[in-house]
VEXFITI-176942 format. One record per residue (C-alpha): residue number from 0; residue in three letters; x, z, y. Coordinates in nm, 2 decimals, padded with zeros to 4 digits. Layout:
R   k   r   east     up  north
R NUM ala      X      Z      Y
...
END
This chain:
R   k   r   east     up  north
R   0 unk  01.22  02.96  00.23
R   1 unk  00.97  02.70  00.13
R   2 unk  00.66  02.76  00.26
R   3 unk  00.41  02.77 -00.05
R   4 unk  00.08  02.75  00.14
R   5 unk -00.11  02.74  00.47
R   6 unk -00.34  02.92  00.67
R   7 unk -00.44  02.60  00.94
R   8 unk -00.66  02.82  01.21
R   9 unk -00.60  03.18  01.26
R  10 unk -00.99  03.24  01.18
R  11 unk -00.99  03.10  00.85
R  12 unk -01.05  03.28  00.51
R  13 unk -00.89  03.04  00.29
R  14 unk -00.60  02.90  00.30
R  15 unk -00.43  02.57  00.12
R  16 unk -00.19  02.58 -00.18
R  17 unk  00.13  02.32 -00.06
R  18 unk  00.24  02.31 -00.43
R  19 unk  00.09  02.42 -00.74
R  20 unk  00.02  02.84 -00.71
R  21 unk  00.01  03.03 -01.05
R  22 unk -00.14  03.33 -01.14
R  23 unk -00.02  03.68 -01.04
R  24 unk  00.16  03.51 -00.76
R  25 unk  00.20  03.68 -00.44
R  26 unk  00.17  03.49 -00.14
R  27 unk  00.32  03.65  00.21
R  28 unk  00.01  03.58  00.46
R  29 unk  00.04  03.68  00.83
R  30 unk -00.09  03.99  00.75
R  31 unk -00.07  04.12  00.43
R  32 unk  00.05  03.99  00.06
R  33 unk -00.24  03.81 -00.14
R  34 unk -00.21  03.83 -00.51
R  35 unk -00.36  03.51 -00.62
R  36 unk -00.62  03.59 -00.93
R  37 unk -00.65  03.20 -01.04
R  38 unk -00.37  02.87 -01.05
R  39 unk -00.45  02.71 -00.79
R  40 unk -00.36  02.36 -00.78
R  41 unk -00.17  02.19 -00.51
R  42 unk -00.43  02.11 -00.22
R  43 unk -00.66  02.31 -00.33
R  44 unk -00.80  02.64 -00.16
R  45 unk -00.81  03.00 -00.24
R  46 unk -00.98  03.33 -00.07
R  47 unk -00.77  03.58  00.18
R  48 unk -01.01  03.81  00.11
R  49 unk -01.32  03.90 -00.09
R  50 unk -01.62  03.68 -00.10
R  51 unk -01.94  03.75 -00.18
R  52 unk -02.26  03.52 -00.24
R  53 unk -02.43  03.42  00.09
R  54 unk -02.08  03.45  00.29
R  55 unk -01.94  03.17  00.53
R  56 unk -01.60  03.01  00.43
R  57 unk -01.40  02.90  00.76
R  58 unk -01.16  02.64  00.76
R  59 unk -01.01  02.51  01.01
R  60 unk -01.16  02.73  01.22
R  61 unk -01.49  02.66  01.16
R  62 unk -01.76  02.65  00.92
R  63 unk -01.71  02.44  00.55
R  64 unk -01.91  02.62  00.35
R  65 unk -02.14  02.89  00.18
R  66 unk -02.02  03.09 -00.10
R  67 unk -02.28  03.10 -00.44
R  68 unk -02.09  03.27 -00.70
R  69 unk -01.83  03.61 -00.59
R  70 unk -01.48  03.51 -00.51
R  71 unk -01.23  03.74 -00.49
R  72 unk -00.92  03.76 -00.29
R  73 unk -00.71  03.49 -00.42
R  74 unk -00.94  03.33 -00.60
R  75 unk -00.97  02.93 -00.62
R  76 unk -01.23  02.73 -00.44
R  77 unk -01.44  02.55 -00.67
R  78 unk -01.78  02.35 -00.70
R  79 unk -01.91  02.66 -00.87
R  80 unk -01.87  02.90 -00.60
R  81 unk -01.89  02.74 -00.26
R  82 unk -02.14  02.44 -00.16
R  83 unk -02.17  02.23  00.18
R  84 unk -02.27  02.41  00.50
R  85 unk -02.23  02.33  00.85
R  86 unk -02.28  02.44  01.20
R  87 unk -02.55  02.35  01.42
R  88 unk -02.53  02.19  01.71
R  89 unk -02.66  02.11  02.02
R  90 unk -02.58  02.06  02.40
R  91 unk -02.25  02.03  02.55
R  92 unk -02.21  02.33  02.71
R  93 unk -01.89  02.37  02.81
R  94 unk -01.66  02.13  03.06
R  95 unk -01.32  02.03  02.84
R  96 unk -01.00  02.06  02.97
R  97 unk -00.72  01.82  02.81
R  98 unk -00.30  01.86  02.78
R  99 unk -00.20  01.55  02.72
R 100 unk  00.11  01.46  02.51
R 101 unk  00.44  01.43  02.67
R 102 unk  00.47  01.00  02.69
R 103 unk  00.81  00.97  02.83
R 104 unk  00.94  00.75  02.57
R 105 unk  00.69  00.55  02.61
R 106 unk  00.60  00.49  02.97
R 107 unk  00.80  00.18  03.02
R 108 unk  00.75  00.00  02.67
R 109 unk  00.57 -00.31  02.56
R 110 unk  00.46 -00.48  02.24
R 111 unk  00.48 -00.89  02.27
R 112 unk  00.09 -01.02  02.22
R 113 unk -00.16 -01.30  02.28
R 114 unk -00.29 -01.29  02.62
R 115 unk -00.61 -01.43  02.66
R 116 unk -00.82 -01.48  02.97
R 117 unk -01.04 -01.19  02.99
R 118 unk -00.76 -00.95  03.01
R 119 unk -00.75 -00.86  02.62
R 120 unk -00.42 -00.89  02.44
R 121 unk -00.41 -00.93  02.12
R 122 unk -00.15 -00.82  01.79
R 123 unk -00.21 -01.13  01.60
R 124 unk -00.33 -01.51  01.64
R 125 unk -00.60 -01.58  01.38
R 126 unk -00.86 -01.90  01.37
R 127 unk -01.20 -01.80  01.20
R 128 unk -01.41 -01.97  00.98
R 129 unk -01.73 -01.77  00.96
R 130 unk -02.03 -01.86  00.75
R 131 unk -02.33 -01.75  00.96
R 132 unk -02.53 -01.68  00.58
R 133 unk -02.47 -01.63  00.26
R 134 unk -02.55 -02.03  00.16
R 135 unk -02.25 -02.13  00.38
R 136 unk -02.01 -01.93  00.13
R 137 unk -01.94 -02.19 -00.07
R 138 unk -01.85 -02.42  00.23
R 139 unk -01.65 -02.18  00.36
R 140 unk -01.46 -02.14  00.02
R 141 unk -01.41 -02.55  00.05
R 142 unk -01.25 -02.54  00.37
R 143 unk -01.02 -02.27  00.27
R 144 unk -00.93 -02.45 -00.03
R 145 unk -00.83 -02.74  00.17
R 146 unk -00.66 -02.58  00.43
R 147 unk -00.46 -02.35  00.28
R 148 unk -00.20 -02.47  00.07
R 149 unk -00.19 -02.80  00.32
R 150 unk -00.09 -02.54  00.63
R 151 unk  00.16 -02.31  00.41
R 152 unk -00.06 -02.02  00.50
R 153 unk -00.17 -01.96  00.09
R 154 unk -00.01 -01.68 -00.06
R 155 unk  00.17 -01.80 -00.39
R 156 unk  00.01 -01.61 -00.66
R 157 unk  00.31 -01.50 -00.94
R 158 unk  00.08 -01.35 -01.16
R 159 unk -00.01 -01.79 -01.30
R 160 unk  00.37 -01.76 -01.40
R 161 unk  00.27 -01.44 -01.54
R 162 unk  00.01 -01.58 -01.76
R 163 unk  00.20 -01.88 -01.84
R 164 unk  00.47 -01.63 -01.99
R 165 unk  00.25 -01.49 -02.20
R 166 unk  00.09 -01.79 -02.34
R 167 unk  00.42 -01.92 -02.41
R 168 unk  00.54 -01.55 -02.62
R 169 unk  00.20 -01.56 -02.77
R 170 unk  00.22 -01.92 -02.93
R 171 unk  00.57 -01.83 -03.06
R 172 unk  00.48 -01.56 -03.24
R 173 unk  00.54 -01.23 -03.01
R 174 unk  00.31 -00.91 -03.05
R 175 unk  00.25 -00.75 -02.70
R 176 unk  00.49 -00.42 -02.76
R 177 unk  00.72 -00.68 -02.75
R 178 unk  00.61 -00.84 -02.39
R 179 unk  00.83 -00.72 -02.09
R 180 unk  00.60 -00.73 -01.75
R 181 unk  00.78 -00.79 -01.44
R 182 unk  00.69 -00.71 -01.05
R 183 unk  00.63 -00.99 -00.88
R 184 unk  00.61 -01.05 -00.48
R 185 unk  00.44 -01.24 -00.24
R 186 unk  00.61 -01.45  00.03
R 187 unk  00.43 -01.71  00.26
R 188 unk  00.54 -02.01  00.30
R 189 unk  00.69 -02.24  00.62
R 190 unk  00.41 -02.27  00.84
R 191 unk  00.33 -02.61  01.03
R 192 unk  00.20 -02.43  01.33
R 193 unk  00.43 -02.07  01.36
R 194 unk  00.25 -01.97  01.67
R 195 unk -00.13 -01.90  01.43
R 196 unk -00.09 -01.66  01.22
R 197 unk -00.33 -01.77  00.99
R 198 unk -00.72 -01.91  00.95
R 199 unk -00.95 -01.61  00.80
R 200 unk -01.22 -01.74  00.60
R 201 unk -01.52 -01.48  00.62
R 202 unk -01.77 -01.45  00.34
R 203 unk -02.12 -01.21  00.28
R 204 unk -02.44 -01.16  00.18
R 205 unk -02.64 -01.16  00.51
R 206 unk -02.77 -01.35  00.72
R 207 unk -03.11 -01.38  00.57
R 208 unk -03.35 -01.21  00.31
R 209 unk -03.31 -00.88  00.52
R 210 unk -03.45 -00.76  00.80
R 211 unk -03.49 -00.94  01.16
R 212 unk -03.24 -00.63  01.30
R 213 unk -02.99 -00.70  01.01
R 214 unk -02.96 -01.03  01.09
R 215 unk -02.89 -00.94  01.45
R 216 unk -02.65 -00.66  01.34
R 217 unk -02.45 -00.90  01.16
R 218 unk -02.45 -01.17  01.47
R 219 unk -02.31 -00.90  01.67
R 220 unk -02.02 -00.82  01.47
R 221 unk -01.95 -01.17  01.42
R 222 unk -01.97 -01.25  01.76
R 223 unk -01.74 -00.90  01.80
R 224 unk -01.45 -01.10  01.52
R 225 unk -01.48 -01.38  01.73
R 226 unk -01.39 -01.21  02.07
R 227 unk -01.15 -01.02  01.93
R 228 unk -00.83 -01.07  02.10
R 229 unk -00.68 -01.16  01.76
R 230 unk -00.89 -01.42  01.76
R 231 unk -00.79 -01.73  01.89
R 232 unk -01.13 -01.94  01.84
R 233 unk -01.38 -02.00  01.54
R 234 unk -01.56 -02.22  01.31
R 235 unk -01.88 -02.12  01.24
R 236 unk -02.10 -02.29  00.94
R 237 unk -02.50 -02.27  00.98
R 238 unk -02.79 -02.40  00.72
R 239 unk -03.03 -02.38  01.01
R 240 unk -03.35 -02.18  00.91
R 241 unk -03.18 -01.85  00.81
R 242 unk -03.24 -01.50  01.03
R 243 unk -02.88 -01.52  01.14
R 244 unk -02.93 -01.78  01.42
R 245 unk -02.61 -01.95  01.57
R 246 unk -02.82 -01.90  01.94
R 247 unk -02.86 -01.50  01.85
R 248 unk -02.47 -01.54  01.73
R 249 unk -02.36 -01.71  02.13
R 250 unk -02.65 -01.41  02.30
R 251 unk -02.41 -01.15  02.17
R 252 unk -02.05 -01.34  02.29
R 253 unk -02.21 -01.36  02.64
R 254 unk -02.30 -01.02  02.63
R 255 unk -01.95 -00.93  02.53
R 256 unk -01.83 -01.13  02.80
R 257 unk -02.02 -01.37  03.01
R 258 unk -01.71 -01.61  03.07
R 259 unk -01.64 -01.69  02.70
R 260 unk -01.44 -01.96  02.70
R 261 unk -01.29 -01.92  02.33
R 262 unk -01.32 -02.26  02.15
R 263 unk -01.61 -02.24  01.92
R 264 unk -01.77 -02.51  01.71
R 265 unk -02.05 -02.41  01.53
R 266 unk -02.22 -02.71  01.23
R 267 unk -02.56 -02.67  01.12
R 268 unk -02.57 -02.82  00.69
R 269 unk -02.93 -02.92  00.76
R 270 unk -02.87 -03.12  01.15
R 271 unk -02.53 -03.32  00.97
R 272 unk -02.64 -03.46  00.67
R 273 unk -02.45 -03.42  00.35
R 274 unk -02.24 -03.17  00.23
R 275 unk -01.92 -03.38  00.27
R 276 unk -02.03 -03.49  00.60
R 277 unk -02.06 -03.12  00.69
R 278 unk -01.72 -03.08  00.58
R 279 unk -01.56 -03.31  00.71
R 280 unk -01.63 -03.26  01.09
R 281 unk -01.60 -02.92  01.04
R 282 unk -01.22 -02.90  00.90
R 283 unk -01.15 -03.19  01.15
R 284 unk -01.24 -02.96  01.43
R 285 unk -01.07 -02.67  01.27
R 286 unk -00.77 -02.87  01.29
R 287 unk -00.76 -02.98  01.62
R 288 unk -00.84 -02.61  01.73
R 289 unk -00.50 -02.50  01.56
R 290 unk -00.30 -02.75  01.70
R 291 unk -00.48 -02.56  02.02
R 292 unk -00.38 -02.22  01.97
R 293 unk -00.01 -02.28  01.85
R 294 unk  00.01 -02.32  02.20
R 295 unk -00.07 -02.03  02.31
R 296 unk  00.29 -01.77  02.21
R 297 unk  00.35 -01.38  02.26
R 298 unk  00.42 -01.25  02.56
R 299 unk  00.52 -00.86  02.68
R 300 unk  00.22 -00.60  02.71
R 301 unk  00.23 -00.26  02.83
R 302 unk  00.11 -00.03  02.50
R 303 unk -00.23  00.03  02.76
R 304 unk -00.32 -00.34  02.61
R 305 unk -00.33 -00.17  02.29
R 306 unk -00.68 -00.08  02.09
R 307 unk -00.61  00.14  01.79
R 308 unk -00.89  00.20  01.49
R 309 unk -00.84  00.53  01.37
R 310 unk -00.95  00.58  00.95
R 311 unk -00.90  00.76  00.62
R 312 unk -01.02  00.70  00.28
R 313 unk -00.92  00.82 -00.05
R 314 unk -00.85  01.10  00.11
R 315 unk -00.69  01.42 -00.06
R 316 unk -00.61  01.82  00.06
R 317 unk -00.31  01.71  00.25
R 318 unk -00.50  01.44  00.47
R 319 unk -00.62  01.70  00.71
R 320 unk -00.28  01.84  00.76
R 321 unk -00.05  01.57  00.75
R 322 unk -00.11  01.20  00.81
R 323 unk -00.49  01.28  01.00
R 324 unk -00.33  01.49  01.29
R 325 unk -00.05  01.26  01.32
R 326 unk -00.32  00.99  01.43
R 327 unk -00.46  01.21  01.66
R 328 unk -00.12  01.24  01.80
R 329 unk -00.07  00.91  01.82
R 330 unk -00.44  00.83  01.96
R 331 unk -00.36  01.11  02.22
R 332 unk -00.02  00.89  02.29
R 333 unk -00.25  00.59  02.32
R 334 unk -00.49  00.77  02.54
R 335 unk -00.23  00.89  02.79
R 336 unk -00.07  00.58  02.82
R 337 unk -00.41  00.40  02.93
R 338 unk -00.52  00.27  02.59
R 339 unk -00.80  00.27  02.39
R 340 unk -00.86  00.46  02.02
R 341 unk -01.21  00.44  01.77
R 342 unk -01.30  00.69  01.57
R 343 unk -01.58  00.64  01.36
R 344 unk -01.74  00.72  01.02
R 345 unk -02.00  00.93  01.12
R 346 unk -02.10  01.13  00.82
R 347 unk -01.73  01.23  00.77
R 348 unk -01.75  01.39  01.13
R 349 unk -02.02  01.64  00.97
R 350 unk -01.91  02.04  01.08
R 351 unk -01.74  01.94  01.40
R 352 unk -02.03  01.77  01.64
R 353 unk -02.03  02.09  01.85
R 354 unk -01.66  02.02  01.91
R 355 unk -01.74  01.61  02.01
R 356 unk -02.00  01.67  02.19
R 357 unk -01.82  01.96  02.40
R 358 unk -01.51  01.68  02.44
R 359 unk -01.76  01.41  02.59
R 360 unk -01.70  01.34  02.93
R 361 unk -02.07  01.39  03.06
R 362 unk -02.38  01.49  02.94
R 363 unk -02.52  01.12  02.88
R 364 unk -02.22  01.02  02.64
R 365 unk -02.29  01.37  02.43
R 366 unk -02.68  01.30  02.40
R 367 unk -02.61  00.96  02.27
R 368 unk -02.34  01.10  01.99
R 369 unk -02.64  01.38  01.88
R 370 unk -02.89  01.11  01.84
R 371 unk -02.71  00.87  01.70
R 372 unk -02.55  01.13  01.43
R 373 unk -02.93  01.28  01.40
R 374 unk -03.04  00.97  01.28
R 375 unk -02.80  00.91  01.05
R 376 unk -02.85  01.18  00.88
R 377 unk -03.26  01.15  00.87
R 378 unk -03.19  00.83  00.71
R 379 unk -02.98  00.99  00.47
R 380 unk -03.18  01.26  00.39
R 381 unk -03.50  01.01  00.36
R 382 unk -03.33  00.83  00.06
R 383 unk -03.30  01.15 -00.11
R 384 unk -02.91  01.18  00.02
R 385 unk -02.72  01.35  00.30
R 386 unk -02.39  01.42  00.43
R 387 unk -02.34  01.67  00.17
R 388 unk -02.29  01.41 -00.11
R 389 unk -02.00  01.22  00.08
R 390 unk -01.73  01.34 -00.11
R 391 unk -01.63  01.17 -00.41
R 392 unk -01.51  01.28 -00.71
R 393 unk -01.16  01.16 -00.64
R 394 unk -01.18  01.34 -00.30
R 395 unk -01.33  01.68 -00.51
R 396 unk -01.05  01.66 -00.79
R 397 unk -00.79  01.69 -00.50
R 398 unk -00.96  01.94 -00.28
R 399 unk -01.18  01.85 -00.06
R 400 unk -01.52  01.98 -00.23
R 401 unk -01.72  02.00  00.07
R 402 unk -01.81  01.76  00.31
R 403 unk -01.72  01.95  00.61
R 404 unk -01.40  02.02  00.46
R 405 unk -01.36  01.67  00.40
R 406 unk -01.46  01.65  00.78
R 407 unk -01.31  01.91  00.95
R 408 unk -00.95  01.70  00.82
R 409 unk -01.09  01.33  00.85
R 410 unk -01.16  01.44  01.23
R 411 unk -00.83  01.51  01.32
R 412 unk -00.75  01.17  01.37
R 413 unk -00.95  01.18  01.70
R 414 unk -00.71  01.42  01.83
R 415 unk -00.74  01.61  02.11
R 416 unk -00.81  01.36  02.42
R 417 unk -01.20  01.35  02.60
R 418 unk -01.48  01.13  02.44
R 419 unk -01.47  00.88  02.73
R 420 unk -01.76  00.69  02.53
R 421 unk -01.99  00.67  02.23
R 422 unk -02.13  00.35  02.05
R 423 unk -02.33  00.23  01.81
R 424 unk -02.26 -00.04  01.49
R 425 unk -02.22 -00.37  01.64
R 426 unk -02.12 -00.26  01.99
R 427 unk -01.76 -00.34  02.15
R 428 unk -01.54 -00.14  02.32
R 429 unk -01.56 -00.08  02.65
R 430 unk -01.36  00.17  02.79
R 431 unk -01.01  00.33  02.78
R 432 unk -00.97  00.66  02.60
R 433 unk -01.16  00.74  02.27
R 434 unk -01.44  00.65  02.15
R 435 unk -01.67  00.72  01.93
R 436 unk -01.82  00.44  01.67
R 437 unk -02.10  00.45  01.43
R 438 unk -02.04  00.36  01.13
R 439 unk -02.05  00.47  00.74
R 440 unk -01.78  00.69  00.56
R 441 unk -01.71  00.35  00.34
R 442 unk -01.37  00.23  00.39
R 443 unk -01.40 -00.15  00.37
R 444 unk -01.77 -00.13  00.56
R 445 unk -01.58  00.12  00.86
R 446 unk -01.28 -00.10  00.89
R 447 unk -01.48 -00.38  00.94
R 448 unk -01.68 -00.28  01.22
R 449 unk -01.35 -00.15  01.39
R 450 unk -01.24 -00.47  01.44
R 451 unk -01.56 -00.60  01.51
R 452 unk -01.57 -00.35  01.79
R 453 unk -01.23 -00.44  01.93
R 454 unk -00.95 -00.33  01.75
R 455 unk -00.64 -00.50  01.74
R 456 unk -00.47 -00.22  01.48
R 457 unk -00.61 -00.01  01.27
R 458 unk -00.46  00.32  01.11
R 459 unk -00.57  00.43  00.77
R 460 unk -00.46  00.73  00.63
R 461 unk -00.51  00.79  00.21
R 462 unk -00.36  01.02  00.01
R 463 unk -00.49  00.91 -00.30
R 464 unk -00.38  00.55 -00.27
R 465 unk -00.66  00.27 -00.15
R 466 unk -00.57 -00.09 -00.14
R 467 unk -00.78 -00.17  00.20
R 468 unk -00.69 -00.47  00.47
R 469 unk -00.88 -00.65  00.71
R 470 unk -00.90 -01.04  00.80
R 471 unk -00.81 -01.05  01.14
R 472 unk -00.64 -00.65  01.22
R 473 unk -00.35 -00.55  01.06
R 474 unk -00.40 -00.22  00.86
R 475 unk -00.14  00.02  00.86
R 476 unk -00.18  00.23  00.59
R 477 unk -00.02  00.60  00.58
R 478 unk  00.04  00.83  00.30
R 479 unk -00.04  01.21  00.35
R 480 unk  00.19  01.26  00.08
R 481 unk  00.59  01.19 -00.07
R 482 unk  00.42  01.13 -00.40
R 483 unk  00.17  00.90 -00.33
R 484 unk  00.45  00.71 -00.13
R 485 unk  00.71  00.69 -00.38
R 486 unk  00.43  00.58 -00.68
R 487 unk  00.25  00.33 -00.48
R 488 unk  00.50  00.16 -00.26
R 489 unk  00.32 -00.16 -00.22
R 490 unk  00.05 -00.01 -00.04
R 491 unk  00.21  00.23  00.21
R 492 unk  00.38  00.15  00.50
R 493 unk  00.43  00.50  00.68
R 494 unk  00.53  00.82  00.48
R 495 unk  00.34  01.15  00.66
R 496 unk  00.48  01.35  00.36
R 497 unk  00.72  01.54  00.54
R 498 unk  00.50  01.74  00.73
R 499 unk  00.40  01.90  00.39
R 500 unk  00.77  01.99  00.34
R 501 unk  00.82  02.11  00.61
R 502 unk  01.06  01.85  00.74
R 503 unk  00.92  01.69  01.03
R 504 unk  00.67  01.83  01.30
R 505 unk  00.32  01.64  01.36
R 506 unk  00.44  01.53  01.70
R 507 unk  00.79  01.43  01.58
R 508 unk  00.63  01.18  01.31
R 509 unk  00.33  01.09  01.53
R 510 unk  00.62  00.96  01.79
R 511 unk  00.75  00.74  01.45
R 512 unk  00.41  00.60  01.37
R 513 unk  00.38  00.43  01.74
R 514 unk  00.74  00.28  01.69
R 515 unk  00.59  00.13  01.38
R 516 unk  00.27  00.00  01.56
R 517 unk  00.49 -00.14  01.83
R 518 unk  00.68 -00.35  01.56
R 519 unk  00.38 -00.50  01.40
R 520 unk  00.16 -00.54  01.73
R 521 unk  00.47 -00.75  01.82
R 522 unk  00.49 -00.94  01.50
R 523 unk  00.77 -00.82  01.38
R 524 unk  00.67 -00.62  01.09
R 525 unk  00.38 -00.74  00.81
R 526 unk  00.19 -00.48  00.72
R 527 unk  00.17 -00.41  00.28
R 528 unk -00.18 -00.52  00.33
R 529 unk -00.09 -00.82  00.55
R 530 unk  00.15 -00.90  00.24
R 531 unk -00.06 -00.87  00.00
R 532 unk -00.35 -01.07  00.14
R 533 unk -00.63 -00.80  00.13
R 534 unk -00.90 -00.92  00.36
R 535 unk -01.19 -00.70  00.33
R 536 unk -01.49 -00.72  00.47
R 537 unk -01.81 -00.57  00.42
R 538 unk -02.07 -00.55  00.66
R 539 unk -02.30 -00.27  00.68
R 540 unk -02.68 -00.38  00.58
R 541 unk -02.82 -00.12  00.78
R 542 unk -03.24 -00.23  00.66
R 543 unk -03.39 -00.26  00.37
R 544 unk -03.44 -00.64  00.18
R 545 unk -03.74 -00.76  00.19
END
């Protein structure tokens, strides 16, 4: 029989509906039948037993929540009975013991990268142009525009056929019931130099007008995109009396790695001259630096080489049980075979320090996760916010009306392996093993300092459906869900929905999920966002503008 819903830690007193739940239906619990006294909605919560104001409500094991309004036994979860509470926290206090996954299948593979020469290997072979302030963004877009279409690496955009379509029913006479849309796709076109996979033209609002530590928060992940391994070298585009100096920009390489030897060219508008003068030496340069990398070609890797970004947005009730704790599979997969994982998006970690803290591997790495996370939070909470307003209402409407609820699931992803280290926005990865990054719940702003921290792949998981890529790491996206999969199939690229049916174990798909991240660390496989050309990137402006 179908299992209708699920009780995820034997402390809990909740569990979550699987499918839509009526009222007057009896669920079969471990111990006892619970009449359910509400519908309760598919990924939504209900009580296995009586709940009265001032009560705890345990999920996953832990604390989620405090009740406000009575609840009775099988009675929905709502915003009008439960609000956000946590667990403190404070020292580590116990030492962790790990079980790593079973990596037999693994042992022996490799995915075909870019090897550069400090060690790094990279999924992808990317030129950057990089403006190093917002006044460079239309010099950025020039270069883009010139390149693009000249190089075959534009994506053809179907939609101008689309519109030319329409003009052409409109002027004969057509109403628009009588208009038939079609789906278009993208395709690239032959590329003069097959061994780049592209140039990435960066564009943002920094770089001046904030604060001195912005600025250098935005040098360092620039300089982190740049020594990425995906990164084969970089153009960068200067005005010259901005915040965001190209000398703070080369500081931070150096400290990444003293022997940079990535080519870099760097042209400040007010040292050249004119605009077109600018220009011109810049895409020149840019050229010439192609023709450089299409030399360099993809070579075997053992899956240690790999550096994986674990994240989640849009999430829904099922992320926590399905497509999160198959990334934590895979990350413990990762781990054991010598590789590195990021978790970040601190405020989405709210409810379960205790638990990082008691997984770091010394006392030093925990006190800097409790200060950094205590920060956050004070500066949260000075802006009249906190973590208890991170869930949105998309995130509410399909469960998750709590933050640590929210949490407790978006965690998962870290699975199970020791924090082997703990770093701050702008920082790169250091160490193999997981580790722990600051940054904001936001998708676009998380993603981006993932692979300005290192990453070569990130994993997103959504259940609602969010259109997110990044420039230079290719963003797997998987679906929580069969639904979500099957309505918005050119977004997903790995189907966690059969854990929810019951069909496939965590462990069996997380095993599935590093074949797929094998394929397109290799080149082999675009992901949808690849396809689709969705470069986001937002970095976080962590001071205020001045």
């Amino acid at each position: 029989m179908k299992i209708r819903s699920l009780q995820i830690d034997p402390l809990d007193n909740v569990q979550v509906a699987l499918q839509d739940l009526y009222k007057g239906d009896s669920i079969e619990t471990e111990k006892e039948k619970v009449v359910l006294q509400d519908d309760i909605p598919a990924k939504h919560k209900f009580a296995l037993q009586d709940l009265k104001p001032g009560e705890s409500v345990i999920m996953y094991g832990v604390l989620v929540g405090k009740v406000t309004a009575s609840i009775p036994k099988g009675g929905l979860l709502t915003t009008e009975n439960i609000k956000h509470d946590s667990a403190q926290y404070g020292r580590r206090n116990i030492k962790y013991t790990w079980n790593p996954p079973q990596t037999d299948r693994f042992e022996n593979r490799t995915f075909d990268g870019f090897h550069r020469s400090d060690g790094q290997v990279g999924t992808a072979n990317y030129w950057l142009v990089i403006p190093l302030v917002f006044c460079e963004n239309r010099n950025v877009e020039v270069i883009r525009n010139a390149f693009l279409e000249e190089l075959g690496y534009a994506k053809p955009n179907p939609f101008k056929s689309l519109v030319k379509g329409l003009v052409n029913e409109f002027q004969s006479g057509k109403k628009e019931s009588e208009t038939k849309l079609e789906t278009f796709s993208n395709s690239t076109n032959r590329q003069l130099f097959p061994n780049v996979d592209g140039i990435k033209f960066l564009s943002h609002q920094g770089g001046c007008g904030g604060t001195r530590q912005d600025a250098e928060a935005l040098c360092a992940l620039l300089a982190g995109y740049i020594h990425n391994p995906n990164v084969a070298g970089a153009t960068v585009l200067s005005l010259g009396c901005q915040h965001a100096q190209a000398d703070i920009l080369k500081e931070k390489l150096y400290q990444f790695n003293p022997d940079f030897d990535k080519p870099l060219h760097v042209f400040e508008q007010q040292k050249e001259g004119t605009e077109s003068e600018l220009l011109a030496k810049a895409i020149e340069k840019t050229f010439w630096g192609l023709v450089a990398a299409n030399k360099i070609q993809r070579k075997p890797a053992p899956l240690s080489k790999l550096c994986i970004g674990l994240e989640c947005g849009g999430s829904d009730g099922f992320s926590g049980i399905s497509a999160n704790p198959v990334l934590g599979h895979v990350s413990d997969l990762v781990v054991s075979l010598g590789g590195k994982a990021v978790l970040s998006e601190f405020p989405e970690l709210c409810g379960v320090e205790q638990n990082l803290i008691d997984r770091c591997v010394d006392d030093q790495t925990a006190d800097r996760f409790t200060e950094l996370m205590r920060a956050y939070a004070y500066a949260a909470e000075k802006v009249g916010s906190g973590f208890d307003m991170n869930p949105s209402p998309g995130n509410i409407k399909d469960g998750l009306i709590t933050d640590a609820i929210k949490s407790c699931g978006a965690a998962k992803k870290g699975g199970t392996s020791p924090v082997a280290d703990v770093l701050d926005y702008g920082e790169y990865v250091k160490k193999s093993g997981l580790t722990l990054l600051c940054t904001p719940g936001n998708d676009v702003e998380s993603t981006t300092a993932m692979a300005g921290s290192g990453c070569t792949i990130i994993l997103f998981t959504t259940g609602l459906g969010t259109p997110t890529g990044n420039p230079i790491t290719p963003v797997i996206k998987v679906s929580s869900n069969n639904q979500l999969a099957r309505r918005m199939p050119d977004i997903i690229d790995f189907d966690a929905g059969a854990i929810i049916s019951g069909e496939k174990t965590i462990e069996e798909m997380g095993k599935e999920l590093l074949e797929e991240i094998i394929q397109v660390a290799s080149g082999k496989k675009p992901t949808k966002a690849m396809d689709l050309g969705q470069d986001d990137f937002i970095p976080w402006k962590r001071g205020v503008s001045l």
